[in-house]
C-alpha positions as CSV (number, residue, x, y, z in Angstrom):
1,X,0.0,0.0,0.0
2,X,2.6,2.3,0.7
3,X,4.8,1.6,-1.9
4,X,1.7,2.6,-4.4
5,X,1.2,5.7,-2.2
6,X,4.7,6.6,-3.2
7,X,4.3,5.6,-7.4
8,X,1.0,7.9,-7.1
9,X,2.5,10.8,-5.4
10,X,5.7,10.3,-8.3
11,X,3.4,10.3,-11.5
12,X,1.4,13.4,-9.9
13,X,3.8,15.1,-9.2
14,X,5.2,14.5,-13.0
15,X,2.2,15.3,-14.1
16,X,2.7,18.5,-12.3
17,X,5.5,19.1,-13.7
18,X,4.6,18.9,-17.5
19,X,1.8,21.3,-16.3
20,X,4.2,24.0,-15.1
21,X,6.4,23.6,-18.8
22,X,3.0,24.5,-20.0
23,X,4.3,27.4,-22.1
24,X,6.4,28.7,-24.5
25,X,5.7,26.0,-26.8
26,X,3.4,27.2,-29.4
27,X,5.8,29.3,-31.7
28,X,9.7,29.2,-32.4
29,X,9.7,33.1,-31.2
30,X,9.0,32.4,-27.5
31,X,11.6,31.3,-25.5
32,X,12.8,27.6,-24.2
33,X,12.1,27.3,-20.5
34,X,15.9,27.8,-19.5
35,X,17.2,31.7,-20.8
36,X,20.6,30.1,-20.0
37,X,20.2,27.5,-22.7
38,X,19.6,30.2,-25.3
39,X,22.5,31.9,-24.2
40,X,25.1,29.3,-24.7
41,X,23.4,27.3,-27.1
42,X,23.0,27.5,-30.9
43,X,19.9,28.0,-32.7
44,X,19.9,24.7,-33.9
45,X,20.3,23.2,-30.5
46,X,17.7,25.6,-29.0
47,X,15.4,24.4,-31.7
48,X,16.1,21.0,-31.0
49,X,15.7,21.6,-27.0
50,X,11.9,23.1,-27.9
51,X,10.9,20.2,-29.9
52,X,12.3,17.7,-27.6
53,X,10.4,19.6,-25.0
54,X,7.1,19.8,-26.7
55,X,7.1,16.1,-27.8
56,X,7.4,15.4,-24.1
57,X,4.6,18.0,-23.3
58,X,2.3,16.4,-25.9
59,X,2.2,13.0,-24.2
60,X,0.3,14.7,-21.5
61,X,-2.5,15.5,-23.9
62,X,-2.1,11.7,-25.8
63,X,-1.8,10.3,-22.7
64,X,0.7,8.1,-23.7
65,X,3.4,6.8,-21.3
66,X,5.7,4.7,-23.3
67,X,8.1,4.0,-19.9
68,X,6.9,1.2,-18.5
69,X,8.0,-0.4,-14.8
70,X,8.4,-3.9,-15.2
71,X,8.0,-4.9,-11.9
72,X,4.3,-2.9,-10.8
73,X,2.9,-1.8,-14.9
74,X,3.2,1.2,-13.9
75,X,4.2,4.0,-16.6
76,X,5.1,7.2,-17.1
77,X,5.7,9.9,-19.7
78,X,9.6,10.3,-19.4
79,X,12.5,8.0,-18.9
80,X,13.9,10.0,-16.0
81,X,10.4,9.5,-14.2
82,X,11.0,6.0,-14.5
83,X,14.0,5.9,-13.1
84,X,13.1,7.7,-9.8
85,X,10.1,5.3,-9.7
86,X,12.5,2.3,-9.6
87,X,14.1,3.4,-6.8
88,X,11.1,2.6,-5.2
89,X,11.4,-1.0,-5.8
90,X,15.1,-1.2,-5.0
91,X,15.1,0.8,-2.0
92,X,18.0,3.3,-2.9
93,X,17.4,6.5,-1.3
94,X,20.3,8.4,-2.4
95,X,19.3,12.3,-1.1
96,X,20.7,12.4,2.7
97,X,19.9,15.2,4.9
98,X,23.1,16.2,6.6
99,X,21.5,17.6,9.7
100,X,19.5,14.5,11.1
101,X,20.2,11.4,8.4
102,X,17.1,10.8,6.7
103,X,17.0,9.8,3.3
104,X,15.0,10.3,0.2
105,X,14.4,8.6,-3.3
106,X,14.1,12.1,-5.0
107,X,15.5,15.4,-4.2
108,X,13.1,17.8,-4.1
109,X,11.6,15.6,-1.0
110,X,14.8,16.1,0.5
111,X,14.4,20.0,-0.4
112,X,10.9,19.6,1.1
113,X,12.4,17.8,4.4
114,X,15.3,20.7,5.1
115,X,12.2,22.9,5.7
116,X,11.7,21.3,8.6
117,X,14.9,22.2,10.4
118,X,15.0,25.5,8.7
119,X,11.7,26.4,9.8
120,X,10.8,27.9,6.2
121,X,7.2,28.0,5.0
122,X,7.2,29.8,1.8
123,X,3.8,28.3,1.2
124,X,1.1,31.3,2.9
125,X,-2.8,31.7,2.5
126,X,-3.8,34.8,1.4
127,X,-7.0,34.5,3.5
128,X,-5.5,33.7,6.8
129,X,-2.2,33.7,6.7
130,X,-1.1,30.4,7.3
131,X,2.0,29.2,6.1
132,X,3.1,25.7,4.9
133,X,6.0,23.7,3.8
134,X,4.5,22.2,0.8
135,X,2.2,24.2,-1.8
136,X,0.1,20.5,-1.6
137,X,-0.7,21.4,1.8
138,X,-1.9,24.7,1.4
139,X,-4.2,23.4,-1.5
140,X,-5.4,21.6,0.7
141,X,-5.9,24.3,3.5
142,X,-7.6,26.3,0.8
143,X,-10.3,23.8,0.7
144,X,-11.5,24.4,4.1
145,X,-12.2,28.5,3.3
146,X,-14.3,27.4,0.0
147,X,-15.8,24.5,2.0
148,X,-15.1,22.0,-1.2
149,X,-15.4,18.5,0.5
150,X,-15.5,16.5,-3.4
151,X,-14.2,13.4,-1.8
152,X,-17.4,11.0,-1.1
153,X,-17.4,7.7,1.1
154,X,-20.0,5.9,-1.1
155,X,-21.4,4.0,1.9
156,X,-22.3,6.5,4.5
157,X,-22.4,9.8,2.6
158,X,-19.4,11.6,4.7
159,X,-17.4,14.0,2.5
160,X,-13.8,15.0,2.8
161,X,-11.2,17.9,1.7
162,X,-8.5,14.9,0.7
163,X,-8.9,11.8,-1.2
164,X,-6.5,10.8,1.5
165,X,-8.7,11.4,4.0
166,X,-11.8,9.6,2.5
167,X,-9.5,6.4,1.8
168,X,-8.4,6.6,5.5
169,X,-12.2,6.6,6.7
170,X,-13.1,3.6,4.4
171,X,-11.5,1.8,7.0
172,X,-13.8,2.6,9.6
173,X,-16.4,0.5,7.4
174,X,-13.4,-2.1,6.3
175,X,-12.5,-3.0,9.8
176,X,-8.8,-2.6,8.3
177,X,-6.3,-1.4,10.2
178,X,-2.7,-1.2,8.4
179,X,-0.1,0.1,10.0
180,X,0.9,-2.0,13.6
181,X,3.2,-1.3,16.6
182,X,6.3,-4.0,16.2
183,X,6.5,-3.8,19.4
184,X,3.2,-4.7,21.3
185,X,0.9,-5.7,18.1
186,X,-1.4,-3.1,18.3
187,X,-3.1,-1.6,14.7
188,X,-4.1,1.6,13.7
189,X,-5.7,2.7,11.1
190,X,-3.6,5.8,10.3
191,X,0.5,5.9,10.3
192,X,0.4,9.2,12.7
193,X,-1.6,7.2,15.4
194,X,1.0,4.7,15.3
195,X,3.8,7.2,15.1
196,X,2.3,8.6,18.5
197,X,1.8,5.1,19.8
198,X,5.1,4.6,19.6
199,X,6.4,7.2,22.1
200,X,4.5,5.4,24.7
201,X,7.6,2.3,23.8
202,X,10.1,5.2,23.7
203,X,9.1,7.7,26.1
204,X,10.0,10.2,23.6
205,X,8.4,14.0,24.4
206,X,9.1,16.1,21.5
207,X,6.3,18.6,22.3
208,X,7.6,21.1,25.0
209,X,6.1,24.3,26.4
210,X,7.9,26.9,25.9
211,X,6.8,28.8,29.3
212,X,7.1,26.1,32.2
213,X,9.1,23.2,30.0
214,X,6.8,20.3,30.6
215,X,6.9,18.2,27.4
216,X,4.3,16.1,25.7
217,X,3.8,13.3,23.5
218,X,0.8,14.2,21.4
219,X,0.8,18.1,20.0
220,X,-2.9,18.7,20.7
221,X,-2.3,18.0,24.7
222,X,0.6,20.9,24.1
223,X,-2.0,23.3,22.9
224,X,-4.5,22.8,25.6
225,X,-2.2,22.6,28.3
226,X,-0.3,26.3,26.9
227,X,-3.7,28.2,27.7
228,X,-3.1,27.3,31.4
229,X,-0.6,29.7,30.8
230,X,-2.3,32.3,28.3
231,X,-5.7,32.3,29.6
232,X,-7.2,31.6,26.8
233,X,-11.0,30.6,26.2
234,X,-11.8,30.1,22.7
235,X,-15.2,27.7,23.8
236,X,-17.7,30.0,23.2
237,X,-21.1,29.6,24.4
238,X,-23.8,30.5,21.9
239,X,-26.3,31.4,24.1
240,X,-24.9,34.0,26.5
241,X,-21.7,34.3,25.3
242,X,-19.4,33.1,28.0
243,X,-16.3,31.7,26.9
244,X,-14.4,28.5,28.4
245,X,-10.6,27.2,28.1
246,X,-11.7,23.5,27.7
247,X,-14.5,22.3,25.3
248,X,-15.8,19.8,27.9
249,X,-15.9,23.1,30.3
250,X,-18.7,24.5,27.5
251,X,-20.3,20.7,27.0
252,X,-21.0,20.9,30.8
253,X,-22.3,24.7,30.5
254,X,-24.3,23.9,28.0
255,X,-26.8,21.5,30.5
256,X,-27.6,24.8,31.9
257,X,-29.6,26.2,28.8
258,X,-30.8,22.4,27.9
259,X,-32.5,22.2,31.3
260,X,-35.3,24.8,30.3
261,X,-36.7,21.6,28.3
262,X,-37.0,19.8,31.1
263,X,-37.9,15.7,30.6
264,X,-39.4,15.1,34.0
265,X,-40.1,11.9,36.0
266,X,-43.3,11.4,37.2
267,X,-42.4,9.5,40.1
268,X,-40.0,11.2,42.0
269,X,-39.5,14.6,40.1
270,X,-36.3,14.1,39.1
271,X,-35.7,16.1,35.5
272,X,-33.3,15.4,33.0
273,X,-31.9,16.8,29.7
274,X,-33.3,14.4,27.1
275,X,-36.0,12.0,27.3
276,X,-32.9,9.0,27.1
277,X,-31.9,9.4,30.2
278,X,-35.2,10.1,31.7
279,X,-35.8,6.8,30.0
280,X,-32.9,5.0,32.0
281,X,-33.7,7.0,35.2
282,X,-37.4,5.1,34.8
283,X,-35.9,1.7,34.9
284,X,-34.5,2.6,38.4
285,X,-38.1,2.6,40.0
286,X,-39.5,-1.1,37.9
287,X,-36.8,-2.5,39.6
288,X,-36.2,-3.8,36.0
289,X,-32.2,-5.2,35.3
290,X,-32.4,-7.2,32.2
291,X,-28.9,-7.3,31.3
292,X,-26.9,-10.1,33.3
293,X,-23.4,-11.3,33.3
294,X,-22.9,-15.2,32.8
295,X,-20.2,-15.3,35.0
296,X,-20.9,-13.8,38.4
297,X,-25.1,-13.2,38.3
298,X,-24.7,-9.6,38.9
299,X,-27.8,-7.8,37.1
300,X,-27.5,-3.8,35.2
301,X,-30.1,-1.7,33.8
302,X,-28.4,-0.9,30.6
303,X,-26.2,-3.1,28.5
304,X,-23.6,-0.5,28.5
305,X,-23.0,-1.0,32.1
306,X,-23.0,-5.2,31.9
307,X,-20.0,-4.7,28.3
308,X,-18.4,-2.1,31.2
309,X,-18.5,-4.7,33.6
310,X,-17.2,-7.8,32.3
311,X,-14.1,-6.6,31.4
312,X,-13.6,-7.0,35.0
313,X,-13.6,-10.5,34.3
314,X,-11.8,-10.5,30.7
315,X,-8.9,-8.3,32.3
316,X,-9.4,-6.2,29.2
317,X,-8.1,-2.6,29.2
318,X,-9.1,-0.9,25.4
319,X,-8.9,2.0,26.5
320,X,-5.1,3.4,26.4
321,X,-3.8,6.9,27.6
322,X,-1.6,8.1,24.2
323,X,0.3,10.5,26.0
324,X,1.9,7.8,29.3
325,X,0.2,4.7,28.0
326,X,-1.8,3.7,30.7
327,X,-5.3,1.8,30.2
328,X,-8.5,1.9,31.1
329,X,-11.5,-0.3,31.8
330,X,-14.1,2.2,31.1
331,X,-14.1,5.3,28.8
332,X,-15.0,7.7,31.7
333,X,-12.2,6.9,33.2
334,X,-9.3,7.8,30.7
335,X,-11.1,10.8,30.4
336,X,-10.9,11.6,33.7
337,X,-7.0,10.3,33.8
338,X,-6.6,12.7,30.6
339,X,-6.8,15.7,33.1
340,X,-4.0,14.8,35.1
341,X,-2.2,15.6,31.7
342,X,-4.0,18.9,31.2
343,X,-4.7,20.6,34.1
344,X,-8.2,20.4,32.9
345,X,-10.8,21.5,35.8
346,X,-14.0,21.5,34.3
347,X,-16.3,21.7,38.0
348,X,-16.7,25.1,39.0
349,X,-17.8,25.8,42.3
350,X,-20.9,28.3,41.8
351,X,-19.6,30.2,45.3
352,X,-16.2,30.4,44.8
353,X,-15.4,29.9,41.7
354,X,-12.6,27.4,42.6
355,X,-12.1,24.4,39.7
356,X,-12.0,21.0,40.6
357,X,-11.3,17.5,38.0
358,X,-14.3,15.7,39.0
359,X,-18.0,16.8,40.2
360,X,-17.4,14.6,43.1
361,X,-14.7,17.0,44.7
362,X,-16.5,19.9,44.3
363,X,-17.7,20.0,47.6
364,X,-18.1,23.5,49.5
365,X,-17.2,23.7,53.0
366,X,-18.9,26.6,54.8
């Protein structure tokens, strides 16, 4: 899979190529794409540049690739392209980066890599002004001003910005799952979950804070754990207006406005948010536990609760902290754990406005 990843990428970005000689081809008068060429070369040789060059150009309208690889089929306009492809197959990555080691099939990926340690984005949105390392990104970024999802998963409906993305969401309804830790087994069904995976083996950090120095494994943790520092609250409530640091912060705000459609119980006055849980809360007063586990007898009112409980007796643990790797039982739970990671205090004390992790600290002492 990845190795056709890589051909694809190769004959786009040929394609590209031919795209940007797009010019100068239609009369002897306009210039070859290289003034140097002109300059040093004789008319006849410039001539025979521009014909060379246009015969190469025209296979993009013919469609005809007469280099083909013979070990995938796969084919291509020019020889050269070829060549590159077939480095593919034999492994030879001859472009090194001098600062870190890595190595490239092609060059202009090893250009494309040096951004990273120089910290050049030549690539910026005129909208925004986000910047990027490769103009492929920014396409991309563009998408999400003009909204253009054209990539459709034909079984659901869902739309993406990148074919990329729609191919990685097919395996929500394939069950496949690709890439896998060498280490413990486990499968993901993208390469950057894996990549972050992996730190949990290595206990690598590489995302720091610049203000206190604690370092993190996964980026997004970075980000919410910097506005400890900053103060900011970009959760905005759209009812009143209030803003929050933490999304779940605004989720549990929101209950507030939701109460004023009240689903209430008619046997003990209890309300609730939707008529779900009023549902659930009902099953409390039947007495009613229809959902049993075969092992130990013990009864539950939802079948939620009996899956939660026997993993008690399975020893299973799916869910797994990304940022120190410990697991978890029950959702709830992790997400609860996540905060120690945070600093996340989502329980505010109405009185005193002190933050707490869980509703059950929040207790006021008078």
């Amino acid at each position: 899979m990845v190795l056709k990843e890589e051909s694809q990428e190769l004959n786009e970005t040929e394609e590209k190529y031919q795209n940007d000689k797009h010019y100068d081809f239609k009369t002897e008068e306009k210039s070859v794409s290289c003034s140097q060429t002109e300059k040093t070369s004789s008319p006849k040789k410039a001539k025979k540049s521009r014909s060379t060059n246009l015969n190469v150009h025209m296979k993009t309208h013919t469609e005809e690739n007469p280099y083909t690889c013979k070990l995938c089929g796969k084919s291509y306009t020019r020889n050269g392209s070829l060549k590159t492809h077939m480095k593919i197959h034999t492994g030879e990555k001859p472009y090194t980066c001098k600062l870190c080691g890595k190595s490239y099939t092609r060059n202009v990926d090893l250009k494309t890599h040096m951004r990273t340690h120089t910290g050049e984005r030549p690539f910026i949105c005129v909208q925004c002004g986000k910047s990027f390392i490769q103009k492929k990104l920014l396409n991309v970024h563009m998408k999400a001003h003009t909204g253009e999802k054209p990539y459709t998963c034909k079984l659901c409906g869902k739309s993406c910005t990148r074919n990329g993305d729609l191919k990685t969401h097919m395996r929500t309804h394939t069950g496949e799952r690709p890439f896998i830790c060498i280490q413990c087994g486990k499968s993901f069904t993208q390469k950057k979950s894996l990549n972050v995976h992996i730190r949990i083996h290595t206990g690598e950090k590489p995302f720091t804070c610049p203000q206190c120095g604690k370092s993190f494994r996964i980026k997004d943790i970075l980000q919410t754990h910097i506005r400890s520092h900053t103060g900011e609250n970009p959760f905005t409530c759209d009812k009143c207006g209030k803003c929050f640091r933490y999304k779940e912060n605004l989720n549990y705000h929101m209950t507030i406005h939701l109460r004023e459609k009240r689903f209430n119980c008619h046997q003990c006055e209890r309300s609730f948010t939707d008529t779900n849980h009023l549902k659930n809360h009902v099953i409390t007063h039947i007495g009613e536990k229809p959902f049993m586990c075969h092992h130990c007898g013990k009864s539950f009112l939802r079948e939620g609760s009996l899956k939660d409980h026997m993993r008690i007796h399975t020893g299973e643990k799916p869910f797994t902290c990304e940022q120190c790797g410990k697991s978890f039982r029950v959702k709830g739970n992790l997400k609860f754990h996540m905060r120690v990671h945070t600093g996340d205090r989502p329980y505010k004390c109405l009185q005193c406005e002190k933050s707490f992790k869980s509703q059950s600290s929040m207790k006021h002492k008078d």
